[in-house]
N, CA, C and O atoms as a Maestro MAE file, in Angstrom:
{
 s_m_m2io_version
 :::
 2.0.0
}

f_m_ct {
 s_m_title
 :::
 protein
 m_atom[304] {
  # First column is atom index #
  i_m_mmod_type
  r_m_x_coord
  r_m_y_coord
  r_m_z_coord
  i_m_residue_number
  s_m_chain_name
  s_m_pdb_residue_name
  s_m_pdb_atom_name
  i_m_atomic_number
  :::
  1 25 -3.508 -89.382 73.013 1 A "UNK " " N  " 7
  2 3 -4.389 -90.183 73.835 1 A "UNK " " CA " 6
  3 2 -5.516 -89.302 74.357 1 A "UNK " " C  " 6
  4 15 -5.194 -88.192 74.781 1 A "UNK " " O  " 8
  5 25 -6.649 -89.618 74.375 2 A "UNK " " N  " 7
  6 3 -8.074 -89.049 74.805 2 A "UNK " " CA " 6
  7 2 -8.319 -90.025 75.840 2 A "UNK " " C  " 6
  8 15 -8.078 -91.230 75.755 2 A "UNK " " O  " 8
  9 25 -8.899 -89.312 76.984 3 A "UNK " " N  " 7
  10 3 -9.509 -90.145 77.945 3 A "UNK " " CA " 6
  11 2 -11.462 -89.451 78.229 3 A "UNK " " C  " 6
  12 15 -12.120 -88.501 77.807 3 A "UNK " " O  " 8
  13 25 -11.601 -90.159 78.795 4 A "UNK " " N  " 7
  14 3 -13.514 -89.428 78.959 4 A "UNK " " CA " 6
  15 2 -13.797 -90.506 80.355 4 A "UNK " " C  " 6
  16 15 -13.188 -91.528 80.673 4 A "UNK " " O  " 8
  17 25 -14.972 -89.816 81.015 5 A "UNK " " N  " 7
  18 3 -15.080 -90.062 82.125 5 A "UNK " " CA " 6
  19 2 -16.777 -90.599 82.058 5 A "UNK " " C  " 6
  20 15 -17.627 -90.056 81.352 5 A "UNK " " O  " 8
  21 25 -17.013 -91.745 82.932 6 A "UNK " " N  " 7
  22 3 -18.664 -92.253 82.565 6 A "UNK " " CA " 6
  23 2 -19.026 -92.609 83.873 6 A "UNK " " C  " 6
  24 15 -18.256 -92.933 84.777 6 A "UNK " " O  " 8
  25 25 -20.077 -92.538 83.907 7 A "UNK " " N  " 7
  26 3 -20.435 -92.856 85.363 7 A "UNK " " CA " 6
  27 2 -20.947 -95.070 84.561 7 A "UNK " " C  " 6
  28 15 -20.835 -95.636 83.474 7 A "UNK " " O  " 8
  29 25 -21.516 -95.506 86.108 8 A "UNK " " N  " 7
  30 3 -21.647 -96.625 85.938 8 A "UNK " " CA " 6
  31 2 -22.922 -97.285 84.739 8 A "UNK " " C  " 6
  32 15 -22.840 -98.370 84.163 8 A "UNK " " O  " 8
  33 25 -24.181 -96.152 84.588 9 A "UNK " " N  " 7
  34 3 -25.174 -96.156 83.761 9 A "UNK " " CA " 6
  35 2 -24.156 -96.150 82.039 9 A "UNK " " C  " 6
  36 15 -24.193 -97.051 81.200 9 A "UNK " " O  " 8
  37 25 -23.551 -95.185 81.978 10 A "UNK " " N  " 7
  38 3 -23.214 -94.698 80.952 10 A "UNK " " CA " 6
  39 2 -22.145 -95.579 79.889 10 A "UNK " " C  " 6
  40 15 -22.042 -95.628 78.664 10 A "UNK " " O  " 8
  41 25 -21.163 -96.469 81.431 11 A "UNK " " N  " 7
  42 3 -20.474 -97.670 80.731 11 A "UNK " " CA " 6
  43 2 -21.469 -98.796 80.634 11 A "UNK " " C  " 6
  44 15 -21.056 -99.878 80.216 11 A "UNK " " O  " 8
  45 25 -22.596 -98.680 80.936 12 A "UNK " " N  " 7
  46 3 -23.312 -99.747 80.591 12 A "UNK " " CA " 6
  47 2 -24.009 -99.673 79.427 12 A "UNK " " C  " 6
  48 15 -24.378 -100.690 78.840 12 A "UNK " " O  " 8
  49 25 -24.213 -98.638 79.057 13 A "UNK " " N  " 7
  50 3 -24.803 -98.140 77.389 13 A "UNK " " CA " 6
  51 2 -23.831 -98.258 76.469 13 A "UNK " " C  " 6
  52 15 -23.972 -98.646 75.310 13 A "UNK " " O  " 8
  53 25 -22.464 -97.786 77.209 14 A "UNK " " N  " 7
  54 3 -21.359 -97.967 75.764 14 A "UNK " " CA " 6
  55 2 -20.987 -99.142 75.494 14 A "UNK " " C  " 6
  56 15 -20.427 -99.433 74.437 14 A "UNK " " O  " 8
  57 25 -21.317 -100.161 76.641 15 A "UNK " " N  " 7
  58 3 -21.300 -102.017 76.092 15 A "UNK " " CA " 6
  59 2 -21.849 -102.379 75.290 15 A "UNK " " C  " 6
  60 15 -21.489 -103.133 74.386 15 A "UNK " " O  " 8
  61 25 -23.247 -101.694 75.562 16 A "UNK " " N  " 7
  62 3 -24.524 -102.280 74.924 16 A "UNK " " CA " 6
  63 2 -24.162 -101.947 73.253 16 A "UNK " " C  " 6
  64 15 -24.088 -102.647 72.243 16 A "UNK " " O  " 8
  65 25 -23.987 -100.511 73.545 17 A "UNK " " N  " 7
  66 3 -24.101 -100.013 71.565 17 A "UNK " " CA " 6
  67 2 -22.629 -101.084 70.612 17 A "UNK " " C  " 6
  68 15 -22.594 -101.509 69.457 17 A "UNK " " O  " 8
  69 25 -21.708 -101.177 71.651 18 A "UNK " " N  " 7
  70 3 -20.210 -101.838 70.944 18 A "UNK " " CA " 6
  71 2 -20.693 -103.366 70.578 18 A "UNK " " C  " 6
  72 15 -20.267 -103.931 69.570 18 A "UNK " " O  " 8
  73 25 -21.656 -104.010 71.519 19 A "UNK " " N  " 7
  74 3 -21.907 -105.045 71.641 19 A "UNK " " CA " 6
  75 2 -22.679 -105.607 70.650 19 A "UNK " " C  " 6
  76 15 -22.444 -106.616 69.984 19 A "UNK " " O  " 8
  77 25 -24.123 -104.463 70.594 20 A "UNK " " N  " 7
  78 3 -25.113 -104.784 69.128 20 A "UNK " " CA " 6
  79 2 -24.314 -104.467 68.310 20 A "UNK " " C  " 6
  80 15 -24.128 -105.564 67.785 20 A "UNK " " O  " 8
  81 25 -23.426 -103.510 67.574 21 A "UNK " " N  " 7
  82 3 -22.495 -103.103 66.844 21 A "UNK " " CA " 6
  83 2 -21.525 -104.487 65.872 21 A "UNK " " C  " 6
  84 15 -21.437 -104.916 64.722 21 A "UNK " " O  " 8
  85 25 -21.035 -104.709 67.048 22 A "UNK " " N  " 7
  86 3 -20.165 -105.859 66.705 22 A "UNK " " CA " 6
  87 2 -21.334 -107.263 66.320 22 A "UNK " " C  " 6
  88 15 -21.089 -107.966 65.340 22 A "UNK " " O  " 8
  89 25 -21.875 -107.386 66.702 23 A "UNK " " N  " 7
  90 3 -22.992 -108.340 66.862 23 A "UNK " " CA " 6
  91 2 -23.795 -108.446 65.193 23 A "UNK " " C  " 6
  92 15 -24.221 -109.445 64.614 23 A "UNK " " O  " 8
  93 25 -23.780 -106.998 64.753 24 A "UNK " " N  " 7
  94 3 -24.779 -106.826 63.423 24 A "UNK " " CA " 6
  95 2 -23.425 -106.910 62.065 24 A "UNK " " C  " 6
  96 15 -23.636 -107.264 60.905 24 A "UNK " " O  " 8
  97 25 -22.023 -106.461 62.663 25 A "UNK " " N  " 7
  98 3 -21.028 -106.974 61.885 25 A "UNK " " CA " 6
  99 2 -21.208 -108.260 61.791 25 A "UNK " " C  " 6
  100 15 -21.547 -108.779 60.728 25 A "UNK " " O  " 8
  101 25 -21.010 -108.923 62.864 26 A "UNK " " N  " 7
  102 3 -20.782 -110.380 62.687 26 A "UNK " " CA " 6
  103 2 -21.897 -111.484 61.609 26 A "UNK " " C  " 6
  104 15 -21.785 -112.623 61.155 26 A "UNK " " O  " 8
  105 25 -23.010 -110.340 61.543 27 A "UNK " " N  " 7
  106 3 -24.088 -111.095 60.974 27 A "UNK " " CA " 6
  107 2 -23.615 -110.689 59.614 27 A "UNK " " C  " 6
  108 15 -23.180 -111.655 58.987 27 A "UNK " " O  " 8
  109 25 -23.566 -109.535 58.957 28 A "UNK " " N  " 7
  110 3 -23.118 -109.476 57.878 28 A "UNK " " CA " 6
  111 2 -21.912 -109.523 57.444 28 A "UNK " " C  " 6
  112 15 -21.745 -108.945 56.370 28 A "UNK " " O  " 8
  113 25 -20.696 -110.181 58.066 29 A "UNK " " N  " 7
  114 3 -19.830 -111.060 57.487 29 A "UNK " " CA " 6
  115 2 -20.292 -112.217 57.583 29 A "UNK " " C  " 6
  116 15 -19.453 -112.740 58.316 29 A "UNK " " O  " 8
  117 25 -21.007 -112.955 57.367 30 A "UNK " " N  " 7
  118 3 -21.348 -114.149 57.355 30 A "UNK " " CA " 6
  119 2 -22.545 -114.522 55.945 30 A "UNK " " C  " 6
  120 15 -23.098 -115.532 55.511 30 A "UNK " " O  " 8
  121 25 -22.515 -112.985 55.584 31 A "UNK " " N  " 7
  122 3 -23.244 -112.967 54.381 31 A "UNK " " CA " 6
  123 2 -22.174 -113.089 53.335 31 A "UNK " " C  " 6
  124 15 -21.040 -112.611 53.311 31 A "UNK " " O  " 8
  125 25 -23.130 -114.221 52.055 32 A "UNK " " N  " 7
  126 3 -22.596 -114.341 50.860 32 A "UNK " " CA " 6
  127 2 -22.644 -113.590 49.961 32 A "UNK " " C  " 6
  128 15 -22.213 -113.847 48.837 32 A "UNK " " O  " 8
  129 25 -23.264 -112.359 50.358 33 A "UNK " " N  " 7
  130 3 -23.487 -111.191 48.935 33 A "UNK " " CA " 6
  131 2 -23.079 -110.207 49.343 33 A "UNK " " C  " 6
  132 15 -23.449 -109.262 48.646 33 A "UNK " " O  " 8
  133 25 -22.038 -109.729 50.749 34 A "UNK " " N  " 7
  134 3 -21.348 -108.650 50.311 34 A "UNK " " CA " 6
  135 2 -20.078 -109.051 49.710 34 A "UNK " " C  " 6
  136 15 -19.861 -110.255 49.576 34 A "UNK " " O  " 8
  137 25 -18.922 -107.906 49.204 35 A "UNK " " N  " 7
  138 3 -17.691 -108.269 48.584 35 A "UNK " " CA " 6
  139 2 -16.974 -108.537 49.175 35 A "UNK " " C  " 6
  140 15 -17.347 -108.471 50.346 35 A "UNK " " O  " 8
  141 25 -15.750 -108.939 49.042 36 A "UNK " " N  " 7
  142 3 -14.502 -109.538 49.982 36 A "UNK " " CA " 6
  143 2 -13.883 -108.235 50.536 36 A "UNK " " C  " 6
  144 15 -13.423 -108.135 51.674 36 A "UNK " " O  " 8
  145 25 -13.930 -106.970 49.357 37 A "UNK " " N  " 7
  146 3 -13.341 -106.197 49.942 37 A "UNK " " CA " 6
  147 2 -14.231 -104.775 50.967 37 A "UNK " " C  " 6
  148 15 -13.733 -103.829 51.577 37 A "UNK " " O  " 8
  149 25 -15.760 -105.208 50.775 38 A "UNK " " N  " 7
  150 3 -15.973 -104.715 51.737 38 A "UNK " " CA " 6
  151 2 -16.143 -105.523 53.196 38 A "UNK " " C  " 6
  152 15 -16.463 -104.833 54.164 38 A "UNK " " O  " 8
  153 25 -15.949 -106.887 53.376 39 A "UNK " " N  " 7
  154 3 -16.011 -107.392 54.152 39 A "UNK " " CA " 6
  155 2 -14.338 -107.123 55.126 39 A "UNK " " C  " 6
  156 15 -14.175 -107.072 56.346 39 A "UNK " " O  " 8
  157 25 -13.457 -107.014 54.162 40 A "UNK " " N  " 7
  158 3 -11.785 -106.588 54.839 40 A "UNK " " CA " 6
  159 2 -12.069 -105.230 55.920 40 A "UNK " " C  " 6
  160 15 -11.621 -105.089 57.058 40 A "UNK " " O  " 8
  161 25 -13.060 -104.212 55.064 41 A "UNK " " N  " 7
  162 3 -13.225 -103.020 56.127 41 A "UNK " " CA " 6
  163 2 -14.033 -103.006 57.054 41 A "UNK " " C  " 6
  164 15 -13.894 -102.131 57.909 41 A "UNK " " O  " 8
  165 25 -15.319 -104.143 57.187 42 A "UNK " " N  " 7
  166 3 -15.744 -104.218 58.164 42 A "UNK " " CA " 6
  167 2 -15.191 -104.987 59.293 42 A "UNK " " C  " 6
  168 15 -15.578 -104.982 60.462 42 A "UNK " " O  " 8
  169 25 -14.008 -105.796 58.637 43 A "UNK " " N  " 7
  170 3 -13.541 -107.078 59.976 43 A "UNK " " CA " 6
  171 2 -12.446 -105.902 60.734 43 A "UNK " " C  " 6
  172 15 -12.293 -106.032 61.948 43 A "UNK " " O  " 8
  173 25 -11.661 -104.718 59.997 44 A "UNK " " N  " 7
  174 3 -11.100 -103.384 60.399 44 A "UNK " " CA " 6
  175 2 -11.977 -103.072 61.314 44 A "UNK " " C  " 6
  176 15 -11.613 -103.244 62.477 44 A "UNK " " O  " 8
  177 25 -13.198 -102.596 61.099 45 A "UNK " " N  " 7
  178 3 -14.106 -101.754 62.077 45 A "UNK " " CA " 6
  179 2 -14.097 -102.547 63.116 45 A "UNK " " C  " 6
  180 15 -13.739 -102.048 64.182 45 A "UNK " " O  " 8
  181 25 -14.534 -104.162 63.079 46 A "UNK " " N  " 7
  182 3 -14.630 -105.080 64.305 46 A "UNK " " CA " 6
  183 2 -13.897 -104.959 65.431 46 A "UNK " " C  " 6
  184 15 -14.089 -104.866 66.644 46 A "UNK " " O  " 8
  185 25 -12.486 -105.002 64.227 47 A "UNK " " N  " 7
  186 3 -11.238 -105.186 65.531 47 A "UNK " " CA " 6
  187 2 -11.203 -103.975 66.347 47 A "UNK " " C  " 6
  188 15 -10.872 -103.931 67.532 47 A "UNK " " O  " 8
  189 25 -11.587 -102.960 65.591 48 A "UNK " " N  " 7
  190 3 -11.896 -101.539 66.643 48 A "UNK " " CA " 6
  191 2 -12.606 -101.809 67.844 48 A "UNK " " C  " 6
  192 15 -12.334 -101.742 69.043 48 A "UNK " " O  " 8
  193 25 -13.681 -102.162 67.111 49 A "UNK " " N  " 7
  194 3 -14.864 -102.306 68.242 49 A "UNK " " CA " 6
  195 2 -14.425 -102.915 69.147 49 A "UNK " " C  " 6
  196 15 -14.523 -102.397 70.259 49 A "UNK " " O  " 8
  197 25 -13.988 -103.810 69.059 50 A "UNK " " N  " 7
  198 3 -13.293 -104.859 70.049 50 A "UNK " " CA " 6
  199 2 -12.288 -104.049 70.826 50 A "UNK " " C  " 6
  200 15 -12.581 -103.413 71.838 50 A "UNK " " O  " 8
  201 25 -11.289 -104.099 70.384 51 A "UNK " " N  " 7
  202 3 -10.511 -103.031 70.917 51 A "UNK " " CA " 6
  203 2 -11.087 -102.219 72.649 51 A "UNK " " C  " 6
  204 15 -10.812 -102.404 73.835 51 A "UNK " " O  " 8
  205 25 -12.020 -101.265 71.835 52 A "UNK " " N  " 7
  206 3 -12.837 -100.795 72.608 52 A "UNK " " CA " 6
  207 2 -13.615 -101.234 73.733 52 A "UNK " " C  " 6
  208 15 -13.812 -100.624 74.784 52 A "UNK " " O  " 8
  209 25 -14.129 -102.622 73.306 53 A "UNK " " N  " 7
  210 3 -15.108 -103.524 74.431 53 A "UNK " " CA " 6
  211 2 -14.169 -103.793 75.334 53 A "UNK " " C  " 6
  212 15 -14.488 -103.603 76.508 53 A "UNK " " O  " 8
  213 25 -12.905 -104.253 75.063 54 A "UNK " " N  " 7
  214 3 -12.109 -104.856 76.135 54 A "UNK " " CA " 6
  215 2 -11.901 -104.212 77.124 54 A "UNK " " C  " 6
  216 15 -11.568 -104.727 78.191 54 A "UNK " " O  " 8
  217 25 -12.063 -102.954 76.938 55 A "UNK " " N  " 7
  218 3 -11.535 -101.580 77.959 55 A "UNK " " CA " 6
  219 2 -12.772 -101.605 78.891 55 A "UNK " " C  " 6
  220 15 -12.670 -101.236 80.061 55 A "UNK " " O  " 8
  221 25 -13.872 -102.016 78.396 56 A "UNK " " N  " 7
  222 3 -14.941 -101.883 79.789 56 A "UNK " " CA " 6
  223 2 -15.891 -103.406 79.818 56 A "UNK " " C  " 6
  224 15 -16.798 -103.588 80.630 56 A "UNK " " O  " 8
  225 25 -15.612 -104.084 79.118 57 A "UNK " " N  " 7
  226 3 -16.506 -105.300 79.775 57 A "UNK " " CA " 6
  227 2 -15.433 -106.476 80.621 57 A "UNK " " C  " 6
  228 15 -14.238 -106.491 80.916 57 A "UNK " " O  " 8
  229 25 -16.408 -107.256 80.776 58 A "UNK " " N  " 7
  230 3 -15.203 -107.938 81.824 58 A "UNK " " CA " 6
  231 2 -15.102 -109.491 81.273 58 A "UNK " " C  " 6
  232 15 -15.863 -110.127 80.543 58 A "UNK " " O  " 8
  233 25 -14.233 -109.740 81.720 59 A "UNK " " N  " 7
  234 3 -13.264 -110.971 80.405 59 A "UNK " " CA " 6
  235 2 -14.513 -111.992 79.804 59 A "UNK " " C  " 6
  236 15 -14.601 -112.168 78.589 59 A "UNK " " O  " 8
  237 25 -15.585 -112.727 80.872 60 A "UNK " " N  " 7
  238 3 -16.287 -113.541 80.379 60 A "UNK " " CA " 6
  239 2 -17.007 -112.856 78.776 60 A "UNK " " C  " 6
  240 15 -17.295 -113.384 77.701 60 A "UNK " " O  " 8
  241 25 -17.074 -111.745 79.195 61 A "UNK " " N  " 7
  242 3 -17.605 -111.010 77.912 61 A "UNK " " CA " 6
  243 2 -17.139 -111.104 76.700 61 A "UNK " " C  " 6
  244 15 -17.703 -111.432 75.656 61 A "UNK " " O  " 8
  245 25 -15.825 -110.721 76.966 62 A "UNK " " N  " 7
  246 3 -15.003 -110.293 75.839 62 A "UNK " " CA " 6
  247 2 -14.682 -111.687 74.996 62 A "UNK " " C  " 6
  248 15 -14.476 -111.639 73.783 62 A "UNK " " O  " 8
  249 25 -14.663 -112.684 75.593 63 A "UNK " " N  " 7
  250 3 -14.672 -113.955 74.977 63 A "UNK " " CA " 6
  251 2 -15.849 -114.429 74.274 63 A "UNK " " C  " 6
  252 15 -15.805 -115.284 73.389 63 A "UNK " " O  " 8
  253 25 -16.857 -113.881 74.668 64 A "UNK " " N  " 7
  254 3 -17.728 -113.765 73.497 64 A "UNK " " CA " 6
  255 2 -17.479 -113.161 72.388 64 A "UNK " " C  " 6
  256 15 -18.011 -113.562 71.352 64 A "UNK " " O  " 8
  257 25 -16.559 -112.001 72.390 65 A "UNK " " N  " 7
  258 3 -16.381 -111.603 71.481 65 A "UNK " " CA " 6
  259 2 -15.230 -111.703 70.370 65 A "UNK " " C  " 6
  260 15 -15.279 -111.077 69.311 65 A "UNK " " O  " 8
  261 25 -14.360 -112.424 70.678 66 A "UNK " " N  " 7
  262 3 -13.130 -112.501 70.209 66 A "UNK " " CA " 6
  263 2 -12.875 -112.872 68.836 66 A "UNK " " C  " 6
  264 15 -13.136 -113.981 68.371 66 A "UNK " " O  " 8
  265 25 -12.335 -111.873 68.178 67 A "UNK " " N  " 7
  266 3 -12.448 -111.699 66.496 67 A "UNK " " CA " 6
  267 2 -11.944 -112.913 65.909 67 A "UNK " " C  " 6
  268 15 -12.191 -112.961 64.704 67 A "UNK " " O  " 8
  269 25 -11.281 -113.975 66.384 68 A "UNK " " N  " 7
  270 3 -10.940 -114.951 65.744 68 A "UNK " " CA " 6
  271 2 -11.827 -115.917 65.572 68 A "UNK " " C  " 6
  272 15 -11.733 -116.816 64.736 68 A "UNK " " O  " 8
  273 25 -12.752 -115.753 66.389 69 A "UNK " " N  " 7
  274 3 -13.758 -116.575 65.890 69 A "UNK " " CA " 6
  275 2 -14.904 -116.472 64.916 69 A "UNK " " C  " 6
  276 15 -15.969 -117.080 64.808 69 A "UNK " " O  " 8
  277 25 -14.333 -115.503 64.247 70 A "UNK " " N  " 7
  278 3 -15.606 -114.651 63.572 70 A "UNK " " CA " 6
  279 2 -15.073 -114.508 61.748 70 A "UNK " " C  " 6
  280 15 -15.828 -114.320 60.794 70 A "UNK " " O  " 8
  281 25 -13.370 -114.692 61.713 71 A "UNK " " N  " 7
  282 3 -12.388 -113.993 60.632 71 A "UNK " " CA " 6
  283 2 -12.026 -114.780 60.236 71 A "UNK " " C  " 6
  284 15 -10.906 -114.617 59.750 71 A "UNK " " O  " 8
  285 25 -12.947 -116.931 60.062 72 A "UNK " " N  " 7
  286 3 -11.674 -117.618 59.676 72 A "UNK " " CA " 6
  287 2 -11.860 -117.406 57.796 72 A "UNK " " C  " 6
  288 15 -12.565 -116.643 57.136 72 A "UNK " " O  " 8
  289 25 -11.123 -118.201 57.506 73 A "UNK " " N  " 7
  290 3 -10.933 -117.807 56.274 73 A "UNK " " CA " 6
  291 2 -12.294 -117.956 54.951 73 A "UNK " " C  " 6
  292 15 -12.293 -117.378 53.864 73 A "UNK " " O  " 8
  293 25 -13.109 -118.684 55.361 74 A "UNK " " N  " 7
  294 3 -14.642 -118.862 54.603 74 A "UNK " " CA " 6
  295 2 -15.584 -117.407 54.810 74 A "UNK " " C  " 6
  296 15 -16.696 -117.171 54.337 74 A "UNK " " O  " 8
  297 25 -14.874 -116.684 55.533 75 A "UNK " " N  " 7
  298 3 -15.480 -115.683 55.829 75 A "UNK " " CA " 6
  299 2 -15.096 -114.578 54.657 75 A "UNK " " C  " 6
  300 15 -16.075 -113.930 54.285 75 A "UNK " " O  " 8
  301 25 -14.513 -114.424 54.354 76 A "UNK " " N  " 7
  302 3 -13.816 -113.920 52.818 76 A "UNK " " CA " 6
  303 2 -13.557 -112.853 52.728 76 A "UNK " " C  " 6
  304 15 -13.065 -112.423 51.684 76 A "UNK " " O  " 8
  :::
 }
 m_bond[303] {
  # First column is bond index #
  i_m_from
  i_m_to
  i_m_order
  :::
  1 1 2 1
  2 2 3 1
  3 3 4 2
  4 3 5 1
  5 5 6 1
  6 6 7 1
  7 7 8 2
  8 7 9 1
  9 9 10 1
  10 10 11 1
  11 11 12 2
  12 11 13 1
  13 13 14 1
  14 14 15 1
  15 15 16 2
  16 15 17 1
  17 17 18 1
  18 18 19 1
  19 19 20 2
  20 19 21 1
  21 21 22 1
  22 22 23 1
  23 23 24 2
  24 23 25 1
  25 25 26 1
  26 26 27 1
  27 27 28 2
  28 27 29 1
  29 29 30 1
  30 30 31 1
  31 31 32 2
  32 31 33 1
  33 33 34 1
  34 34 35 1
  35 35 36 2
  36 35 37 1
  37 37 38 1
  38 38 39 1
  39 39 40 2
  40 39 41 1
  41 41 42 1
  42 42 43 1
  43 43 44 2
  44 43 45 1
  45 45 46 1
  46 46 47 1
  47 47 48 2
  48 47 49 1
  49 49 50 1
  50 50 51 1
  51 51 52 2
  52 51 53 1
  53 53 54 1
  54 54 55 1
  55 55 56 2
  56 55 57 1
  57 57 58 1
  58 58 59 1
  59 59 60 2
  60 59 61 1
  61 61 62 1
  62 62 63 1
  63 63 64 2
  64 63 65 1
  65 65 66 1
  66 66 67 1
  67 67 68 2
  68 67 69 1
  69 69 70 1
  70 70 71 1
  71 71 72 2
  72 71 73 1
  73 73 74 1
  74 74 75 1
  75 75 76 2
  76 75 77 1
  77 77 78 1
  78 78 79 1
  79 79 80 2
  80 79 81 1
  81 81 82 1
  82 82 83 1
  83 83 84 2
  84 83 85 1
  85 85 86 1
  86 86 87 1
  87 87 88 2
  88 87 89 1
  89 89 90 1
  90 90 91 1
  91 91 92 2
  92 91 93 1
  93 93 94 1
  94 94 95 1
  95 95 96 2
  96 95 97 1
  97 97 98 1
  98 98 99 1
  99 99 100 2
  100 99 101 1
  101 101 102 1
  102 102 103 1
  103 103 104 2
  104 103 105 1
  105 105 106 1
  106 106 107 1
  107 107 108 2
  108 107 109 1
  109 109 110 1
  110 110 111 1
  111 111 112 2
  112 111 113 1
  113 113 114 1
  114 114 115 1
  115 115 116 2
  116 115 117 1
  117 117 118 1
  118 118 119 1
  119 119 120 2
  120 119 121 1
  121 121 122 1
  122 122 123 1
  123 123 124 2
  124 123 125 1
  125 125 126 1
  126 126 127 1
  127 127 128 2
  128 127 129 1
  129 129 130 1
  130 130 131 1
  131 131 132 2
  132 131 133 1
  133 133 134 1
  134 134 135 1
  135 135 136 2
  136 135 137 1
  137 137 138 1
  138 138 139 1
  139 139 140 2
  140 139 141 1
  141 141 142 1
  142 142 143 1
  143 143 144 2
  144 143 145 1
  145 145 146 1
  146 146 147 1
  147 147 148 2
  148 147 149 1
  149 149 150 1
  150 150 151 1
  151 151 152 2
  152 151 153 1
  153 153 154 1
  154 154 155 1
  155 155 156 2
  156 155 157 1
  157 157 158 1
  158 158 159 1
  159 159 160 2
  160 159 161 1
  161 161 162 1
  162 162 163 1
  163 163 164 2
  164 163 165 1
  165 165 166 1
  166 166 167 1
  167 167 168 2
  168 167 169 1
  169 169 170 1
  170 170 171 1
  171 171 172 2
  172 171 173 1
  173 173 174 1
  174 174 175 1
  175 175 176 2
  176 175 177 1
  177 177 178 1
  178 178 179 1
  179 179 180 2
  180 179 181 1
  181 181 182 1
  182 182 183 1
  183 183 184 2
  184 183 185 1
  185 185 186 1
  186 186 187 1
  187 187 188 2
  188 187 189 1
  189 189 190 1
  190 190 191 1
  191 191 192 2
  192 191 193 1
  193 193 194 1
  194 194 195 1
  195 195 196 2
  196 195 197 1
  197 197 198 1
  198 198 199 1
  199 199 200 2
  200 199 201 1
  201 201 202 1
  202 202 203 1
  203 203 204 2
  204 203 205 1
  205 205 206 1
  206 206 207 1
  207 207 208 2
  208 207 209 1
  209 209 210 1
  210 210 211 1
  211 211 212 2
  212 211 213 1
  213 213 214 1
  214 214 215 1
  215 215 216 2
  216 215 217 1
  217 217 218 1
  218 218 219 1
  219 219 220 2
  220 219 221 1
  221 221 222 1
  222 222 223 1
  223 223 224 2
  224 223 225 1
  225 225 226 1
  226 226 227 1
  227 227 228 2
  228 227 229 1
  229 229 230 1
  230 230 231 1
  231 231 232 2
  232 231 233 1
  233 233 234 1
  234 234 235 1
  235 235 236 2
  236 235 237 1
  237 237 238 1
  238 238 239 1
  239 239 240 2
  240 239 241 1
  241 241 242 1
  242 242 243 1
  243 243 244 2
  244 243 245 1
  245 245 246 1
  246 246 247 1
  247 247 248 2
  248 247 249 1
  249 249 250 1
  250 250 251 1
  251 251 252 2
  252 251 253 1
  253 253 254 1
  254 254 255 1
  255 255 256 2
  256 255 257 1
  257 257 258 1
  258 258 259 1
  259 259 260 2
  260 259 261 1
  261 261 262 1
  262 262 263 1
  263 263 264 2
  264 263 265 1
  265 265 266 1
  266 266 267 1
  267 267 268 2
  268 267 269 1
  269 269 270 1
  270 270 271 1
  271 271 272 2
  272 271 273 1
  273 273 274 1
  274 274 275 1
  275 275 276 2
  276 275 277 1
  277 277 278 1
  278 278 279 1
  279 279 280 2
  280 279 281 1
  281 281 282 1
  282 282 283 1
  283 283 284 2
  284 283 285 1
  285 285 286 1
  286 286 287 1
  287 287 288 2
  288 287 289 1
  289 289 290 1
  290 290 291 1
  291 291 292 2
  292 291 293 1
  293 293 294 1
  294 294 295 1
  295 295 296 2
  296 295 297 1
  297 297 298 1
  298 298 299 1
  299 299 300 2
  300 299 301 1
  301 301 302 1
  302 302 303 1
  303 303 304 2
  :::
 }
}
């Protein structure tokens, strides 16, 4: 386990980058011209990201983000 210490500026930048992050995934799983199997490693990376967001944004947020709405099966 790693821990790191941020002041209040600094958790507000690491929202921001997880947030566009996840945000530019979500756009390109929703594309029809990448492969299925690179789309499997990016919905991997997501759930990271996510992972991660939950630890510092606060719930209304995170429900924006919630990978099930993003992984149903047309998504490929």
């Amino acid at each position: 386990m790693y821990g790191f210490i941020l002041n209040e500026m600094e958790k507000k930048e690491f929202e921001y980058l997880l947030k566009r992050e996840m945000e530019e995934l979500i756009l390109d799983l929703n594309s029809r011209n990448i492969d299925h199997v690179v789309k499997r490693a990016m919905r991997e990376r997501y759930q990271l990201l996510f992972r991660l967001f939950k630890r510092f944004a606060d719930k209304s947020e995170c429900m924006k983000y919630i990978p099930s709405k993003y992984f149903s099966s047309h998504l490929g």
